[in-house]
N, C-alpha and C positions, 0 to 999 in steps of 0.2 A: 180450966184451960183444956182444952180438947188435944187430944195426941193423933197427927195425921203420922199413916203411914207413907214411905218415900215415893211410891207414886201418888200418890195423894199429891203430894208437896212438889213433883215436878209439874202435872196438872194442872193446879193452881197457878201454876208461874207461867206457866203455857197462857192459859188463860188473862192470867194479868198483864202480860207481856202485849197480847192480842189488842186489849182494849186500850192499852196505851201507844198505841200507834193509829189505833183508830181505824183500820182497812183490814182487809180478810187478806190472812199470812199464808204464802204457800209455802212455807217452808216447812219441812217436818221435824221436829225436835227429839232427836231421841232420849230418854230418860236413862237413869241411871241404871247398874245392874244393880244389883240388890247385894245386900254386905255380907248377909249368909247364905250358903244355896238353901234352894230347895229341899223339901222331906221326899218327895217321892218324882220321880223321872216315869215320864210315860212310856211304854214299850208297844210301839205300834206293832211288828212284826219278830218272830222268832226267826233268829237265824242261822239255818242248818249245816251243813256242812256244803251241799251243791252253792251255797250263795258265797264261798269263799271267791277268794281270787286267781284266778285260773294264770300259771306259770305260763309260759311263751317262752321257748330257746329259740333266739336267733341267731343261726347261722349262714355262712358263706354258701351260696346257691349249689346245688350239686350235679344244676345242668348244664350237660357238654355244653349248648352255645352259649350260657352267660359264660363259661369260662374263658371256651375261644375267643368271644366280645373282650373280655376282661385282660386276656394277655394281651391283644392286639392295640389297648390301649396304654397297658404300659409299654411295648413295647414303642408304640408312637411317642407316650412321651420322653421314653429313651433318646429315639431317635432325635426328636426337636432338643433335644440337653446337647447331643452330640454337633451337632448343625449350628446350632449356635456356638457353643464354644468355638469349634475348630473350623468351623465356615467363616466367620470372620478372621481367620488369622491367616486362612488359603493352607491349613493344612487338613490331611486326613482326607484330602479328594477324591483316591479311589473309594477307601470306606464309605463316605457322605454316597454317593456319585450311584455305588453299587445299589447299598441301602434305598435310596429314591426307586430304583427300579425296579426293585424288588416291592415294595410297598405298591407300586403303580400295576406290576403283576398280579399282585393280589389281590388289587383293589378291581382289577379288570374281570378274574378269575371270579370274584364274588357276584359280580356285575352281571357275567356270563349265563351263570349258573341259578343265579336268582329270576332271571329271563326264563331260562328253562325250566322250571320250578313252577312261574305264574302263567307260562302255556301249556306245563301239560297241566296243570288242573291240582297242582299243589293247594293245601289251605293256606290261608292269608300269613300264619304266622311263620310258615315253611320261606314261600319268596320271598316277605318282607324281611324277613332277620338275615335271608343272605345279603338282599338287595342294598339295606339299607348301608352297613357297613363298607360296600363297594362303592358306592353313589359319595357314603362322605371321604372316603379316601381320596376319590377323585378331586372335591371340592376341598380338600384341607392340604393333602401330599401334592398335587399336582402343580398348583399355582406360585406352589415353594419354590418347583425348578427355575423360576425366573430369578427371588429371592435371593436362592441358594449361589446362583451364576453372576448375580450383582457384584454379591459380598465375596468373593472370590477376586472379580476383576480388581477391588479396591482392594485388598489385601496385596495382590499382585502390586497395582499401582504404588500402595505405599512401601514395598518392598524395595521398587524402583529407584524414587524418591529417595529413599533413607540411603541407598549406595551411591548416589549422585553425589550426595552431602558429605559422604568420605574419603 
């Protein structure tokens, strides 16, 4: 009796498998791993100290306008927390009211200056990072005023409402 070793014996089963279905198998069969390792592991390349893994600290950007970008957007989402709350209830209207103008000043300011920036002969990243911020304050702050002046009126109204009923 002949002693096959275990690939031998997945082989054969591959094999016999094959000719019992009678058609070419596309499938690949993988074989077992082997029960004991290996004696010797191949060492293709030595590896020195340069092939380590190189650390990267990431941190919080340290330039003025990501920062200014970066307040300006919490500071927006401030704002839209504050607007929502207290615009639907009709309170806080000079706060809301100020706040809008102030945002729409600065959005124009940005706006302004970004203009001047790409005529005189600024580089692209100088106008564009003013311009851009002013451009979307316009299209996110600006369209609010209508919003803002909606949910005001119905606050009023149901404030109406609710004293008629008493």
């Amino acid at each position: 009796m002949s002693h096959r070793s275990q690939v031998d014996q997945a082989q054969f089963l591959v094999q016999s498998l094959v000719r019992e279905l009678g058609r070419p198998c596309l499938a690949i069969l993988l074989t077992q791993p082997p029960s004991e390792p290996g004696t010797r592991v191949p060492n293709h390349a030595i590896v020195v100290l340069a092939d380590r893994a190189q650390a990267k600290v990431i941190c919080p950007s340290t330039d003025l306008a990501a920062e200014v970008y970066r307040q300006l957007g919490v500071a927006g989402g401030l704002w839209g927390s504050l607007v929502g709350i207290f615009g639907s209830e009709g309170k806080g209207k000079g706060v809301i009211w100020t706040s809008y103008w102030l945002f729409l000043i600065a959005g124009a300011a940005f706006v302004i200056l970004g203009i001047v920036a790409a005529t005189g002969g600024q580089p692209y990243g100088v106008w564009y990072g003013l311009l851009l911020p002013g451009v979307l304050i316009f299209l996110v702050v600006g369209p609010l005023g209508i919003v803002i002046r909606r949910s005001q009126r119905l606050a009023e109204q149901r404030k109406m409402q609710a004293q008629e009923f008493q």
